[in-house]
C-alpha positions in Angstrom: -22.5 -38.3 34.4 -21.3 -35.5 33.6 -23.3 -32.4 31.8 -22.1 -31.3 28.9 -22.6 -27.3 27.9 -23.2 -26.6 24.6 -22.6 -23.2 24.5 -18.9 -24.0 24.4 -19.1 -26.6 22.1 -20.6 -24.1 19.3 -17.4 -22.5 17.5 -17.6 -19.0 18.1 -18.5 -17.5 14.0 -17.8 -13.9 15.1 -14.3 -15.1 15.5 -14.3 -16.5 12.5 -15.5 -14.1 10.6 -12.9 -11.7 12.2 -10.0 -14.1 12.0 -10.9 -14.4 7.9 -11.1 -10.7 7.1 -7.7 -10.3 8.8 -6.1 -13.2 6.8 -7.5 -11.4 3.9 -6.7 -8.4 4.9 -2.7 -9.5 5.4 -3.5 -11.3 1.8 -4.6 -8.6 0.1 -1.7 -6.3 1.5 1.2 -8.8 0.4 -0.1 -8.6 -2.6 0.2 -4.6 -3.0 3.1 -4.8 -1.8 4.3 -7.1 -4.5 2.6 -4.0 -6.7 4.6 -1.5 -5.4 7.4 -3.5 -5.5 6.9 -3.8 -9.3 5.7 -0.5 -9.9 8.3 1.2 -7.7 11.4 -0.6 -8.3 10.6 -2.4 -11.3 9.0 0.5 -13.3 6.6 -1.7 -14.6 8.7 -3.9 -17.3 9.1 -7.5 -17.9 13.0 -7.6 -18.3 15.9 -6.4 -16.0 17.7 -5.0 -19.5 14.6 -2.7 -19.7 15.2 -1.0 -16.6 17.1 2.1 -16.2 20.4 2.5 -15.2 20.2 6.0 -13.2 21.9 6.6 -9.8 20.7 10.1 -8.8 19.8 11.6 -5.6 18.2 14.6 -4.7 17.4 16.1 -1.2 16.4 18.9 -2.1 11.9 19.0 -1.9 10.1 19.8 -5.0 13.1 20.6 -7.5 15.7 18.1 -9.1 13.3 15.5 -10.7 10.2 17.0 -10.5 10.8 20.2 -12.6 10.2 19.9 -16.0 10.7 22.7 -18.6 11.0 25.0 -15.3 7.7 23.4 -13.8 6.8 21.3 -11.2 5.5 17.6 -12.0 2.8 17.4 -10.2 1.5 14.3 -12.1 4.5 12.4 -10.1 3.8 13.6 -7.0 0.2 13.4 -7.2 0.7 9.5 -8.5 3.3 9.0 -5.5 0.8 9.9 -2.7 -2.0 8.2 -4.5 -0.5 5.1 -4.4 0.3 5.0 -0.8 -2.6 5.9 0.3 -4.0 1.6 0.5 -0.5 1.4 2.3 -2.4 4.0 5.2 -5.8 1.5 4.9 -4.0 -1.7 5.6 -2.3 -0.6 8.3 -4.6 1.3 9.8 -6.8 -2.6 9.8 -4.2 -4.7 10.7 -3.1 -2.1 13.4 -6.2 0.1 14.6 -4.9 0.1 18.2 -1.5 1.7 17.2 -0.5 5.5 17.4 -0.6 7.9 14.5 3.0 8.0 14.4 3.3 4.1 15.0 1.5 3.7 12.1 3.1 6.1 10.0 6.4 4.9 10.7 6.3 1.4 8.7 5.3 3.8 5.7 8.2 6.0 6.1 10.3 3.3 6.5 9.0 1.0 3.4 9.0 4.4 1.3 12.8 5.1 2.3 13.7 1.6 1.3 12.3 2.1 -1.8 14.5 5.3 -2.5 17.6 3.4 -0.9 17.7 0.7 -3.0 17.1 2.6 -5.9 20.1 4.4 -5.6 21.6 1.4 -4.3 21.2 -0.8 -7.6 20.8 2.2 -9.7 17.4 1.8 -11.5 16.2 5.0 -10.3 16.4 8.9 -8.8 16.3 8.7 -4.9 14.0 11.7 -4.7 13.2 13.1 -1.1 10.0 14.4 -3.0 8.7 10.8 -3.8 9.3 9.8 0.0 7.4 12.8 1.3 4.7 12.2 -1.4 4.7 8.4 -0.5 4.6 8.8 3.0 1.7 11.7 2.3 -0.6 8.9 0.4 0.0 6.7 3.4 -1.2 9.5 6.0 -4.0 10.2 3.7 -5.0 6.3 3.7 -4.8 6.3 7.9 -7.2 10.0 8.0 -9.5 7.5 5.4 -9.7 4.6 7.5 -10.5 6.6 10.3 -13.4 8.7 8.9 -15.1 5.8 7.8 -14.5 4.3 11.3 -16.4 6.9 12.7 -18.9 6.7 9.9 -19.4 2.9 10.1 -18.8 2.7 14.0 -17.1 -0.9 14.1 -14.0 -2.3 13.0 -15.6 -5.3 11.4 -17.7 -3.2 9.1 -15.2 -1.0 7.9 -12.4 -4.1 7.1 -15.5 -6.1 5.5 -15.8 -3.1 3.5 -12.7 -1.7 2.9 -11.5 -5.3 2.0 -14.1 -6.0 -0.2 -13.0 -2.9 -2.2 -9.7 -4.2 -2.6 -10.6 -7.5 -3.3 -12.2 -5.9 -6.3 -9.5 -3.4 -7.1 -6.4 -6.4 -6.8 -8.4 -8.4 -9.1 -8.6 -5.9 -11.9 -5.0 -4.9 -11.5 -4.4 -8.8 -11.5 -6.4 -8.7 -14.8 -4.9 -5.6 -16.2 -1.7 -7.3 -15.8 -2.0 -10.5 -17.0 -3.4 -8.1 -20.5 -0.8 -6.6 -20.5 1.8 -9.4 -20.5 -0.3 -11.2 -23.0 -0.3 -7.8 -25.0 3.4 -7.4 -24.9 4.5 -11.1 -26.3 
């Protein structure tokens, strides 16, 4: 007969436990993503008529779209960066292995779509000041995953946490939302 050990046989929750906070983690990010998506390219209304028909670009940093009444927005920019900065987070816990750069580069690249296809269809200014804001916020959200990795010492801690925050923070924009479709009818 043969022996049987039953160490193996246990499954392994610390894998578990991992292997759920990422699926969350990728969970939670999709559905930011579906935010920005909303938010960025949609400009937060219910009907394609709604959205504006504006094809404008401007290289030029800080001028162009951001000057009003010979004044620099900084409401846009500071909006911009703030909501990349969860774009830094989740890729900093998906990815905490990869280089700064390697992890900046997927927010570059997401912002610049998001200013390409703006112009392309026309529902917005292509603004080089909203990419460097956007790609900012996600910089910011990568210097914030790391200090609390240093604070909290492990990478299971910090996702738990850092997920947990989101978890809270998609819900209410879930809720917010779904108010204010029910508001609008």
């Amino acid at each position: 007969m043969r022996k049987v050990n039953r160490e193996n046989t246990r499954p392994n929750y610390s894998n578990k436990i991992i292997r759920n906070e990422i699926i969350l983690t990728k969970s939670l990010l999709v559905v930011y993503l579906l935010a920005l998506i909303w938010i960025i390219l949609f400009k937060m209304v219910f009907s394609l008529q709604e959205l504006p028909h504006i094809r404008e670009i401007n290289l030029i940093p800080f001028a162009g779209s951001v000057i009003i009444n010979n004044q620099i927005d900084f409401d846009e920019i500071i909006n911009n960066i703030l909501i990349f900065i969860p774009f830094g987070v989740y890729v900093s816990m998906l990815k905490p292995d990869w280089a700064f750069l390697k992890k900046v580069a997927p927010i570059s690249i997401v912002s610049l779509l998001f200013e390409v296809l703006q112009f392309i269809f026309a529902i917005g200014a292509t603004d080089i000041t909203d990419f460097i804001g956007n790609t900012l916020g996600g910089i910011i959200g990568i210097g914030l995953y790391l200090v609390f990795h240093k604070l909290f010492k492990t990478k299971v801690n910090i996702n738990k946490i850092f997920n947990r925050m989101a978890t809270i923070g998609t819900f209410s924009f879930i809720v917010l939302m779904g108010l204010l479709i029910f508001a609008n009818k």
